[in-house]
TORPA-765895 format. One record per atom (N, C-alpha, C): y, z, x; atom name. Coordinates in pm, whole numbers, plus 50000, padded with zeros to 5 digits. Layout:
<atoms>
      y      z      x  site
      Y      Z      X    CA
...
</atoms>
This chain:
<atoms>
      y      z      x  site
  34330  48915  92695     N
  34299  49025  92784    CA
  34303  49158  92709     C
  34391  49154  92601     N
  34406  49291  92523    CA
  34270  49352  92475     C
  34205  49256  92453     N
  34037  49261  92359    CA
  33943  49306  92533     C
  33940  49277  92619     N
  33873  49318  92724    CA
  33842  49477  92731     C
  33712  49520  92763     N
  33678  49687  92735    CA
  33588  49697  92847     C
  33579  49822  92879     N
  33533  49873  93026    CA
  33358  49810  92958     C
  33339  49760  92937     N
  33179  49718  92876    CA
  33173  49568  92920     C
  33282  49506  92894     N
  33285  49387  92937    CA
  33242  49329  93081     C
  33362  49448  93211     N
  33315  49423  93299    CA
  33182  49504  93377     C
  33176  49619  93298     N
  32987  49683  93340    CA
  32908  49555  93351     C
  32923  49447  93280     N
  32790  49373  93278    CA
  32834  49271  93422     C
  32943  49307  93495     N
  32954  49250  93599    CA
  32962  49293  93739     C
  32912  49482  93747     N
  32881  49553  93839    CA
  32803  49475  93966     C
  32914  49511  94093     N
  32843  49421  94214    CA
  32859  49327  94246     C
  32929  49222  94173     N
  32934  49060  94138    CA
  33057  49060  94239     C
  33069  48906  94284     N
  33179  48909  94327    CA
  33305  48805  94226     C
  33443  48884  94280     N
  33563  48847  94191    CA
  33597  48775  94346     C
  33694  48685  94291     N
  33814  48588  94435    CA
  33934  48657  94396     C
  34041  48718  94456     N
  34158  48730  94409    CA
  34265  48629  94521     C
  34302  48548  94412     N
  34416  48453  94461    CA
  34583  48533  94516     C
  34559  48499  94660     N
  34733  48523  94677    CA
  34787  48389  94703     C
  34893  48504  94750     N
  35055  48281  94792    CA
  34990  48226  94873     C
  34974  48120  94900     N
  34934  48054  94991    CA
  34810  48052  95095     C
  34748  48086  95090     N
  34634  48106  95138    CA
  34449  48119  95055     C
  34382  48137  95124     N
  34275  48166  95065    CA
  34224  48214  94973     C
  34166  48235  94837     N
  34164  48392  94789    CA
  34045  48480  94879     C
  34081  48570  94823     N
  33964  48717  94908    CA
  33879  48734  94841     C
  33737  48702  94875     N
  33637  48783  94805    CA
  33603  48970  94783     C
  33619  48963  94681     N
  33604  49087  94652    CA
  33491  49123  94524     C
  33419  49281  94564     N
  33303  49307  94472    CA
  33347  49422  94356     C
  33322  49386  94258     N
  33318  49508  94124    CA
  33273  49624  94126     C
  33288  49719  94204     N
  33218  49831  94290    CA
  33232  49948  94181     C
  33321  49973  94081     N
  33339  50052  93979    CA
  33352  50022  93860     C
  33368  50094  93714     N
  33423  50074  93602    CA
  33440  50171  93549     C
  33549  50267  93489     N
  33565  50389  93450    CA
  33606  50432  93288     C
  33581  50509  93225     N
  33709  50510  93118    CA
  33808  50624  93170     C
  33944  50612  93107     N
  34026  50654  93139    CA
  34049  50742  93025     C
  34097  50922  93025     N
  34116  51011  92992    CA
  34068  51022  92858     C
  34085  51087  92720     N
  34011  51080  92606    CA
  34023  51000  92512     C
  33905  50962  92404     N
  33971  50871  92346    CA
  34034  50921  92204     C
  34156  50895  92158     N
  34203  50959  92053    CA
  34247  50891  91975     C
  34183  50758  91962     N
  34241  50662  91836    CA
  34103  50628  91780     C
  34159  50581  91659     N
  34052  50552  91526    CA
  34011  50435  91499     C
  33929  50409  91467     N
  33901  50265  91376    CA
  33888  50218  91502     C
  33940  50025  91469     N
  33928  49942  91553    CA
  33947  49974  91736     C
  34107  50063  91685     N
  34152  50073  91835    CA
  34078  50143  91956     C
  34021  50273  91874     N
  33886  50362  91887    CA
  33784  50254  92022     C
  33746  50100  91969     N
  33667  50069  92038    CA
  33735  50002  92164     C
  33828  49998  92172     N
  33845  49959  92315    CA
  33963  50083  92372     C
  33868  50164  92453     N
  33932  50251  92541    CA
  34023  50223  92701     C
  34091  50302  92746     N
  34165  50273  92870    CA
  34050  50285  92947     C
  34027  50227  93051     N
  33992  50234  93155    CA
  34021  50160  93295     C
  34005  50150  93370     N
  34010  50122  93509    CA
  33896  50063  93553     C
  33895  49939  93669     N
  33847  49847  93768    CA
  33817  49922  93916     C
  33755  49915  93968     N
  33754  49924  94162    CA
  33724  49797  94161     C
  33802  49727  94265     N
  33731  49610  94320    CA
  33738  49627  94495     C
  33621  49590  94585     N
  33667  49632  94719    CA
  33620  49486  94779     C
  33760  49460  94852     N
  33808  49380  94935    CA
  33781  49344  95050     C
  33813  49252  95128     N
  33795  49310  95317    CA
  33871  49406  95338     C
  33843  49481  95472     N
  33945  49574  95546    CA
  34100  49521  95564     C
  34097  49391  95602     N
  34254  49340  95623    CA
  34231  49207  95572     C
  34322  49118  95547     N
  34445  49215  95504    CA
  34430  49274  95394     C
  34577  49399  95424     N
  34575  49475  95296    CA
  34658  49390  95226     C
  34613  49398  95100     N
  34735  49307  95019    CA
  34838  49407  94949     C
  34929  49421  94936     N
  35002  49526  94831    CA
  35010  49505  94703     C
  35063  49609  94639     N
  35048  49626  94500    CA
  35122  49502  94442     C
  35047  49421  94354     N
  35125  49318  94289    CA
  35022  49258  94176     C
  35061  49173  94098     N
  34984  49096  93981    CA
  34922  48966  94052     C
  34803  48938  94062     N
  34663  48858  94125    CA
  34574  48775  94014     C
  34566  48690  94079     N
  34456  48584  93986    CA
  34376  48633  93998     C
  34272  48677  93945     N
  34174  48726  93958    CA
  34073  48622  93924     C
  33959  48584  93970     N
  33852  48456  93920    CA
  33685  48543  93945     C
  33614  48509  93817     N
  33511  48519  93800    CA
  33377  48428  93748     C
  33319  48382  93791     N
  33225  48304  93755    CA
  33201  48283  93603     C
  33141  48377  93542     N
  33140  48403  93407    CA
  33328  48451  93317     C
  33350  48561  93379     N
  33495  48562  93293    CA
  33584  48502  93259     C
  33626  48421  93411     N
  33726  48318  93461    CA
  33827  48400  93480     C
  33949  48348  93468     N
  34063  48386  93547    CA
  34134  48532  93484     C
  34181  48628  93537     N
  34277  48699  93464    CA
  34350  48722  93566     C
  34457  48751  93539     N
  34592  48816  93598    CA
  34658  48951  93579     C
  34543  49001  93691     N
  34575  49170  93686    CA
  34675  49211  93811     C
  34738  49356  93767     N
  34802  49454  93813    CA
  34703  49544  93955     C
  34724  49518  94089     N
  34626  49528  94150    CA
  34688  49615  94241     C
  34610  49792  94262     N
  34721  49849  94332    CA
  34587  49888  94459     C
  34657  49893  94578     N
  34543  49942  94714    CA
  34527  50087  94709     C
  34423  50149  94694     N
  34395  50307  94672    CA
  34321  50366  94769     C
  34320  50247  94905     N
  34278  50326  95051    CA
  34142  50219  95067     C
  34097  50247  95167     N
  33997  50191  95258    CA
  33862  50298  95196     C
  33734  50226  95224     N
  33623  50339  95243    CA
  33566  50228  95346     C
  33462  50307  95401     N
  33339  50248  95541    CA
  33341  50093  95486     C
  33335  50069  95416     N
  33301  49870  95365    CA
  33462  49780  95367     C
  33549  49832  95309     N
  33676  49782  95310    CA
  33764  49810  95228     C
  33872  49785  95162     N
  34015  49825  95113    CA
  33946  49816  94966     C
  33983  49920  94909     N
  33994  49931  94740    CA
  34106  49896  94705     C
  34092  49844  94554     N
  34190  49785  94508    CA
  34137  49816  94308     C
  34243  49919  94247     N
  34238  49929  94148    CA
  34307  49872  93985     C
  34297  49808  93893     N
  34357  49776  93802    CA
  34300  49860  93708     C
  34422  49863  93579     N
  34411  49953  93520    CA
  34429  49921  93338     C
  34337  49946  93282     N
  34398  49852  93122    CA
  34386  49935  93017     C
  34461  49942  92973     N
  34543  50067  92849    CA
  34527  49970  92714     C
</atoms>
């Protein structure tokens, strides 16, 4: 996951992710964003993979709270991200991860 770069998931804008909770179903959810995060100030290798941030939006309910999620993708497959709720818009609950 360390090697993963906001480029990786651009090529998966729109798509849908499942995020697995306890016991139940996972939630379909869509790749609605991809950002970089503040400047980049390292060199060389490290240079190419910058911080950035995920939106993924969810259903309206449930809300799930902030916790670490399977995340499943067709092409990616599984990761296990840090998944925090950053409010509702008109479609349903955002949900952001964040990779440094």
């Amino acid at each position: 996951m360390e090697k993963l770069t906001g480029a990786d998931f651009r090529l998966h804008l729109n798509q849908t992710f499942r995020i697995h909770k306890e016991s139940s179903e996972p939630l379909e959810s869509e790749l609605i964003e991809v950002s970089e995060v503040g400047p980049d100030s390292r060199e060389g290798e490290a240079a190419a993979r910058r911080s950035f941030s995920i939106l993924l939006r969810g259903p309206a309910e449930p809300v799930l709270p902030q916790a670490i999620y399977r995340i499943e993708h067709a092409e990616m497959g599984a990761l296990d991200l840090f998944l925090v709720p950053i409010g509702p818009d008109n479609q349903g609950m955002r949900y952001e991860a964040v990779f440094n």
